[in-house]
C-alpha positions as CSV (number, residue, x, y, z in Angstrom):
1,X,-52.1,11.8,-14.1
2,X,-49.9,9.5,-12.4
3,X,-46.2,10.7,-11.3
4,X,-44.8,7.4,-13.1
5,X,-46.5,9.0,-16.4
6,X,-45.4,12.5,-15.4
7,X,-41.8,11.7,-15.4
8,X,-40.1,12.1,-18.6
9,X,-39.0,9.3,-20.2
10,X,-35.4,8.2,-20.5
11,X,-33.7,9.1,-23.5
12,X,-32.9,5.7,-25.1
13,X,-29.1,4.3,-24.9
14,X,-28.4,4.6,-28.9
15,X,-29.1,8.6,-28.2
16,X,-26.7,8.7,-25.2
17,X,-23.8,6.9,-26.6
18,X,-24.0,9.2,-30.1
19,X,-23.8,12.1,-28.3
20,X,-21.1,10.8,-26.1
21,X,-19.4,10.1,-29.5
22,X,-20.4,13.2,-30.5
23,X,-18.7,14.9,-27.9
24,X,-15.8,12.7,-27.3
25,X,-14.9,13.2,-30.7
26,X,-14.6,16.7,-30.9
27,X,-12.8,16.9,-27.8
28,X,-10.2,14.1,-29.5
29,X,-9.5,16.1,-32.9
30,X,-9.5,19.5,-30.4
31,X,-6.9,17.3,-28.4
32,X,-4.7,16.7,-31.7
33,X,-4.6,20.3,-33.0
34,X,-1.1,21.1,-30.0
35,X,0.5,18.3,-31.4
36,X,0.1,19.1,-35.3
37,X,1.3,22.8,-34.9
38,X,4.3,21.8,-32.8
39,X,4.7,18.6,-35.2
40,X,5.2,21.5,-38.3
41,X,7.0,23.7,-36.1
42,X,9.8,21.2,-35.2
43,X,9.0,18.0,-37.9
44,X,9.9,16.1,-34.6
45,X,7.4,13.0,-34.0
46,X,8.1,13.4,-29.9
47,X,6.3,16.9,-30.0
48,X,2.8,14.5,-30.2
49,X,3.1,14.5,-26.6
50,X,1.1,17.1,-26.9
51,X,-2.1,15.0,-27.4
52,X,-0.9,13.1,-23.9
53,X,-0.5,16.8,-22.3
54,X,-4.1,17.7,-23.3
55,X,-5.6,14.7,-21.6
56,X,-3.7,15.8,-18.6
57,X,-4.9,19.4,-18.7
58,X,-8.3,18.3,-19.7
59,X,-8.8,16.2,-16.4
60,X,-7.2,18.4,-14.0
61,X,-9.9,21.1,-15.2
62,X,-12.9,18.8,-14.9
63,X,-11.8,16.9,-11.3
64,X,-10.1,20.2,-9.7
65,X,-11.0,23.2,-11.8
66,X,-9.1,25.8,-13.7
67,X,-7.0,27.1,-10.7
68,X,-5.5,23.6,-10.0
69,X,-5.6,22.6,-13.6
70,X,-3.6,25.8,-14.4
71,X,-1.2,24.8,-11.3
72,X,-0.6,21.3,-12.8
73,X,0.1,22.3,-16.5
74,X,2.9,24.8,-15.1
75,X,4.1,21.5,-12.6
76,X,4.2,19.3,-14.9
77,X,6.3,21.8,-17.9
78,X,8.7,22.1,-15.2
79,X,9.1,19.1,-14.1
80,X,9.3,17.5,-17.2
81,X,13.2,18.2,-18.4
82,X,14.0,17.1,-14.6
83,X,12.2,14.1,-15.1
84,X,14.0,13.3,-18.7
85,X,17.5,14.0,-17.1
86,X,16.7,11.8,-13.8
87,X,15.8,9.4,-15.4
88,X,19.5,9.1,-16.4
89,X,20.4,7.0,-13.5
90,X,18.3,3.9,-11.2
91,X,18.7,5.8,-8.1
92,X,18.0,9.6,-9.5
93,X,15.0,8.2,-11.2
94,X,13.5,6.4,-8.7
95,X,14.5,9.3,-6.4
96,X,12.2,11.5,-8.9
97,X,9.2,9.2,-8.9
98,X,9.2,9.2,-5.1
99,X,8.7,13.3,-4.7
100,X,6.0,13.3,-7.1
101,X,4.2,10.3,-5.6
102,X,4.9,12.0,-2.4
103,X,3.3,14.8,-3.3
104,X,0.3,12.9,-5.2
105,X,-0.4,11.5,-1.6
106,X,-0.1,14.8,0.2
107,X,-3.2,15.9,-2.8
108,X,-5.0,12.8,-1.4
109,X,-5.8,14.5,1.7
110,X,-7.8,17.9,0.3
111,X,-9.5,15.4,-2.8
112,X,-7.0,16.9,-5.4
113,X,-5.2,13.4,-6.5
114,X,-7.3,12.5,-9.3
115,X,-7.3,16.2,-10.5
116,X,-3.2,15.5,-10.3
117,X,-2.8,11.4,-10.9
118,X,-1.9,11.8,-14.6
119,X,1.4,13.7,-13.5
120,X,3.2,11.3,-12.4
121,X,2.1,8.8,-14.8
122,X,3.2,11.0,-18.0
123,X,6.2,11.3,-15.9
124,X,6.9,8.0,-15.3
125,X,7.2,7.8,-19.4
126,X,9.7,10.9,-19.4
127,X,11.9,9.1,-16.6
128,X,11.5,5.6,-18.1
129,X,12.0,5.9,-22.0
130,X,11.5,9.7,-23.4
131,X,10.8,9.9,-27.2
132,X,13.3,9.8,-29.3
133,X,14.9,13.1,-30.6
134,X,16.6,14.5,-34.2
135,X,17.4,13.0,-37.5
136,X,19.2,9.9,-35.5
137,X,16.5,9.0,-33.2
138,X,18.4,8.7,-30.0
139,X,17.5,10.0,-26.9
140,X,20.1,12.7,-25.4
141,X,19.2,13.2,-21.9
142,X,21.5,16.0,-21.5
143,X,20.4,17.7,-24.9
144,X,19.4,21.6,-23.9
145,X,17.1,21.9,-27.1
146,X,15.1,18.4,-26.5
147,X,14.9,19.2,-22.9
148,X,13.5,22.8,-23.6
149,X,11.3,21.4,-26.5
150,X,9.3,18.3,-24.5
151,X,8.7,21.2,-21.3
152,X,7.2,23.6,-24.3
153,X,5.1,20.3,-25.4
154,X,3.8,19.7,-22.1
155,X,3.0,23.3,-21.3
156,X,1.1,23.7,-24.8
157,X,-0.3,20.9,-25.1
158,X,-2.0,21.2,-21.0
159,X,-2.7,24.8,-21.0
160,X,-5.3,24.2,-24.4
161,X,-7.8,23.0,-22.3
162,X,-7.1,25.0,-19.5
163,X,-8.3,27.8,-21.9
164,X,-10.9,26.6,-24.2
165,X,-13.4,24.1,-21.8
166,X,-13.9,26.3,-18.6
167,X,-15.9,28.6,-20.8
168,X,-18.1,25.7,-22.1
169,X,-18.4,23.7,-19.0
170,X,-19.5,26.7,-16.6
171,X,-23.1,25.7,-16.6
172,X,-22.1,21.8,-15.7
173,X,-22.1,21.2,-12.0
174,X,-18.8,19.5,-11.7
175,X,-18.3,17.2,-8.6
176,X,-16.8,19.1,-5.7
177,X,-12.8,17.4,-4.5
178,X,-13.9,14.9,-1.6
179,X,-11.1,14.9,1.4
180,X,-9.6,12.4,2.7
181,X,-8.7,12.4,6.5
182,X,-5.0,11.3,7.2
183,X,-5.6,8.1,8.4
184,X,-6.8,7.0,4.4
185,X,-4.3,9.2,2.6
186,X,-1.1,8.4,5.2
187,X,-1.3,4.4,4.1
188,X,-2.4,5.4,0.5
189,X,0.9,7.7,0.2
190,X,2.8,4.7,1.6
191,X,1.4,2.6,-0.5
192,X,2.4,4.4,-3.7
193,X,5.9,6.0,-2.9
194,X,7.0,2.2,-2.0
195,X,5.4,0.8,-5.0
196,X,6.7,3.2,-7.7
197,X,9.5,4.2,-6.7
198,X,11.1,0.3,-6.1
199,X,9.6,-0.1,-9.3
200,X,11.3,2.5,-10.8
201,X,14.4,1.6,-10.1
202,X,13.9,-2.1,-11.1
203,X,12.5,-0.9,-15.0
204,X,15.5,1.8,-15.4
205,X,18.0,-1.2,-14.0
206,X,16.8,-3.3,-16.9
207,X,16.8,-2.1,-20.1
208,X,14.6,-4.3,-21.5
209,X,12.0,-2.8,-19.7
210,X,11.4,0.3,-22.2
211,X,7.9,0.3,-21.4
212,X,8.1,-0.1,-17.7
213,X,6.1,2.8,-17.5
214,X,2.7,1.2,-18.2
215,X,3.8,-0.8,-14.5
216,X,3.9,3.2,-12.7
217,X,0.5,3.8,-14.3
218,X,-1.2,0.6,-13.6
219,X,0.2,0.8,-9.4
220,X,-1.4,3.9,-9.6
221,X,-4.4,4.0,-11.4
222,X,-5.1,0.4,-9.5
223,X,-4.3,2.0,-5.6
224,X,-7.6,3.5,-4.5
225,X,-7.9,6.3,-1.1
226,X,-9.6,3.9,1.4
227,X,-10.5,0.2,1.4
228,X,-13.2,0.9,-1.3
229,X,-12.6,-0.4,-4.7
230,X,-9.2,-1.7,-4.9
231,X,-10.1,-5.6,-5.7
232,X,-13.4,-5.6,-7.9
233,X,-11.0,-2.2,-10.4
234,X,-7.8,-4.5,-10.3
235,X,-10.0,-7.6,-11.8
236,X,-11.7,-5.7,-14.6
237,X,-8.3,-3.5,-15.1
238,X,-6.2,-7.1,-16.1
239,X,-9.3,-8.4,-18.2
240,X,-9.6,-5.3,-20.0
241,X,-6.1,-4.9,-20.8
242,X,-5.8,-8.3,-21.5
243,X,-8.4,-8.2,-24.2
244,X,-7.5,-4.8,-25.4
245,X,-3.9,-6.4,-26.5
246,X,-5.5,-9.0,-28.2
247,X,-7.8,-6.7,-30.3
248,X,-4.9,-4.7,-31.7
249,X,-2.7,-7.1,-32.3
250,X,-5.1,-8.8,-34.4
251,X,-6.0,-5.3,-36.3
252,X,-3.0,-4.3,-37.0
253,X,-1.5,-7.4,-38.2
254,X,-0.9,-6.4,-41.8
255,X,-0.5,-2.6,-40.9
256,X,3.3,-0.5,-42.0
257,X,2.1,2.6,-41.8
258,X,2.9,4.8,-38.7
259,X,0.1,7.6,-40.0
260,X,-2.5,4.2,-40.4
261,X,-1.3,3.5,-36.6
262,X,-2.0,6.6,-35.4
263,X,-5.5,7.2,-37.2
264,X,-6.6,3.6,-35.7
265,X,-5.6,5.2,-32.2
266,X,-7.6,8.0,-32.4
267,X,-10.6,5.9,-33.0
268,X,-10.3,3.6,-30.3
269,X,-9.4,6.8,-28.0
270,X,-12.7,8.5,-29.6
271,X,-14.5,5.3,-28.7
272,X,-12.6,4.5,-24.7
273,X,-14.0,8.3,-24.2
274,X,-17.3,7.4,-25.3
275,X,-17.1,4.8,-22.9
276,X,-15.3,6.2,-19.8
277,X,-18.1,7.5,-17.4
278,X,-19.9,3.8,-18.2
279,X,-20.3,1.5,-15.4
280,X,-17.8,-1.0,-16.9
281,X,-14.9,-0.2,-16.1
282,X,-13.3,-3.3,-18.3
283,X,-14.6,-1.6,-21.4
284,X,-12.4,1.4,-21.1
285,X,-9.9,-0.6,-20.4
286,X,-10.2,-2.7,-23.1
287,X,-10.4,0.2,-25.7
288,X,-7.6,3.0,-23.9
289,X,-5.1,-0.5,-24.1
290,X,-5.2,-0.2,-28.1
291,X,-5.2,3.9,-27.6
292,X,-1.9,3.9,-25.8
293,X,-0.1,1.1,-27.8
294,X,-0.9,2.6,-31.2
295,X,0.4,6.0,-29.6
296,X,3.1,5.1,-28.0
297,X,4.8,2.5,-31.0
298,X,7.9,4.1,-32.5
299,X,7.4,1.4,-35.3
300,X,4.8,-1.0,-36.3
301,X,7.4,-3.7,-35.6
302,X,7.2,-2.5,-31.8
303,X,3.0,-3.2,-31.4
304,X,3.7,-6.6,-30.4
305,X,6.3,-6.0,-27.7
306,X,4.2,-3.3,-26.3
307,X,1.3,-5.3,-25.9
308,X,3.5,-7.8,-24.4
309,X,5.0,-5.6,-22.1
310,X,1.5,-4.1,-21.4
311,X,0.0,-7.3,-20.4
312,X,3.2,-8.5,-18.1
313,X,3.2,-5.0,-16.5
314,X,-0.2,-5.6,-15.8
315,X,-0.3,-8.6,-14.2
316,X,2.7,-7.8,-11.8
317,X,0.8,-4.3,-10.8
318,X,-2.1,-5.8,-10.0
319,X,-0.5,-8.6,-8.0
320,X,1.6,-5.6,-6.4
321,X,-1.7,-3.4,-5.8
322,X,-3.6,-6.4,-4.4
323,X,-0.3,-7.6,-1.8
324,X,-0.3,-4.3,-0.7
325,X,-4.0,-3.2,-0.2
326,X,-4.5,-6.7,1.6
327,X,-1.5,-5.4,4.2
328,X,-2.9,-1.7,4.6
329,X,-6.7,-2.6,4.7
330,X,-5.5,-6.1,7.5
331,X,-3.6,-2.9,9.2
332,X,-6.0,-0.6,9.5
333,X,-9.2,-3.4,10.9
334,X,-6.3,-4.3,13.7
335,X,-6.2,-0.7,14.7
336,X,-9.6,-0.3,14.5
337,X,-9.7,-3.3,16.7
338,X,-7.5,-2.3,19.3
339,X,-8.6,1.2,19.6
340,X,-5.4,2.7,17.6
341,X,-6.8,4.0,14.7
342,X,-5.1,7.9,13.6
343,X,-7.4,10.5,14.3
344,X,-9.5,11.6,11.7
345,X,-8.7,14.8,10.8
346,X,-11.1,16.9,8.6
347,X,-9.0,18.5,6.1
348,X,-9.8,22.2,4.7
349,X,-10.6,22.4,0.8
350,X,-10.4,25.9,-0.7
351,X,-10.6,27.3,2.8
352,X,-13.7,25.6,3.9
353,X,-13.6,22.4,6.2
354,X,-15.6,19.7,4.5
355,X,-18.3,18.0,7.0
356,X,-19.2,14.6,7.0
């Protein structure tokens, strides 16, 4: 017998993507259960946060483990009433995003940012426009139950996961955190602190800019560790989006209903899971677009300026992303050139030096 006839055959693509589904749907209506409790609890429509909190907690176990993942949800709890209250002022906000970018960077180097990268991106929506709170729907920055109420979201809503999947993923072999000396994190830091934190300033400046947020996410999503990457993601990330926007605007034309909104969210979000660990990346980003704008609408009158927003913010990150990776990566080939390239470090993950 041949090895070629030994080898088992590969389970045929309609198999894998319905138990992707499978899977990425009970993960999704696991994911919703935080924000209906808190949703009773409070009858509050910014306690669905919960669902965002989730995700967070969710990817921080399965890139960094339930020790870091544990570290975030705590982080991020705390930081979030700071984050509401800076956001109060240009300069305090921008202020804000720059530590937690800073310390996103400083992750970079021990392979712990992508564990940590929705942080600062949930943050950016706290600092930016926080949900609206009580029977007038305005949003109190300095109100002590709001405050109190979106940390207790956060916390709940992260630490589920941080509970329940450990136990069922401890037979998967989850891929170890991969270092980063300093001469790829110290331009990547740059890089983001600059970025985001001019940009914040720039969205809480203009108040139009509600949904400024979606520009944080997209600088940091886009910026990659290293010269790998950074073009081919930033090309597929603006087609995606750009196609995403057109898809829900089109489906949810005729649509009133808030709860119709949200159910058409949770399906595309079931289906962007499905499709995240594909090879094409403009797929996911073609199906998440529809997840967040369905999610993060106040009011079905809102979908279209949000996908607007969406696709300017886009655009401009990317241009942003591209400007700057061109100016790091043309840096670092000069000092490579000349003989002035930063030593590279090995940094210590867990205690243990990673080898090349």
């Amino acid at each position: 017998m041949s090895a070629a006839a030994a080898a088992p055959a590969s389970k045929p693509l309609y198999e894998k993507l319905g138990k992707r589904a499978l899977i990425s749907t009970i993960v999704v209506l696991i994911g919703v259960v935080p924000s209906v409790v808190l949703l009773a609890i409070t009858k509050e429509p910014a306690v669905t946060w919960a669902t965002g909190a989730f995700i967070l907690g969710f990817v921080a176990v399965l890139m960094g483990g339930t020790g870091v993942a544990t570290y975030t949800v705590f982080i991020t709890a705390i930081a979030t009433p700071v984050a509401i209250v800076a956001g109060g002022t240009p300069i305090a906000g921008a202020a804000f995003m720059a530590l937690l970018c800073l310390t996103l960077g400083r992750m970079s180097h021990y392979g712990l940012h992508r564990a940590t990268l929705l942080v600062p991106i949930f943050m950016a929506w706290m600092i930016i426009s926080p949900p609206f709170w009580g029977a007038d729907k305005v949003v109190d920055r300095t109100d002590s139950t709001f405050l109190l109420w979106m940390a207790i979201t956060f916390f709940v809503g992260g630490i589920v996961p941080v509970l329940v999947f450990p136990h069922f993923l401890r037979k998967m072999k989850m891929p170890a955190p991969k270092p980063h000396p300093r001469s790829e994190s110290a331009p990547y830091t740059i890089v983001i602190t600059v970025l985001c934190t001019g940009v914040t300033y720039w969205v809480l400046a203009d108040t139009k800019q509600y949904a400024g947020a979606w520009l944080i996410s997209t600088i940091l999503v886009l910026v990659q560790v290293g010269d790998v990457g950074t073009v081919s993601k930033t090309i597929q990330r603006v087609v995606g989006t750009l196609l995403g926007m057109l898809v829900v605007t089109l489906i949810v034309l005729g649509v009133h209903s808030m709860l119709v909104l949200y159910i058409i969210g949770l399906v595309f979000g079931i289906a962007a899971l499905t499709a995240k660990f594909s090879p094409h990346y403009w797929v996911y980003m073609a199906l998440i677009t529809p997840t967040i704008i369905c999610f993060t609408a106040s009011s079905s009158a809102q979908l279209k300026n949000l996908g607007e927003q969406r696709a300017q913010d886009v655009l401009i990150g990317a241009a942003l992303v591209l400007l700057a990776s061109a100016i790091t990566i043309g840096f670092s080939h000069i000092t490579k050139k000349r003989g002035e390239a930063p030593t590279q470090d090995v940094p210590a993950v867990a205690g243990v030096h990673a080898t090349s």
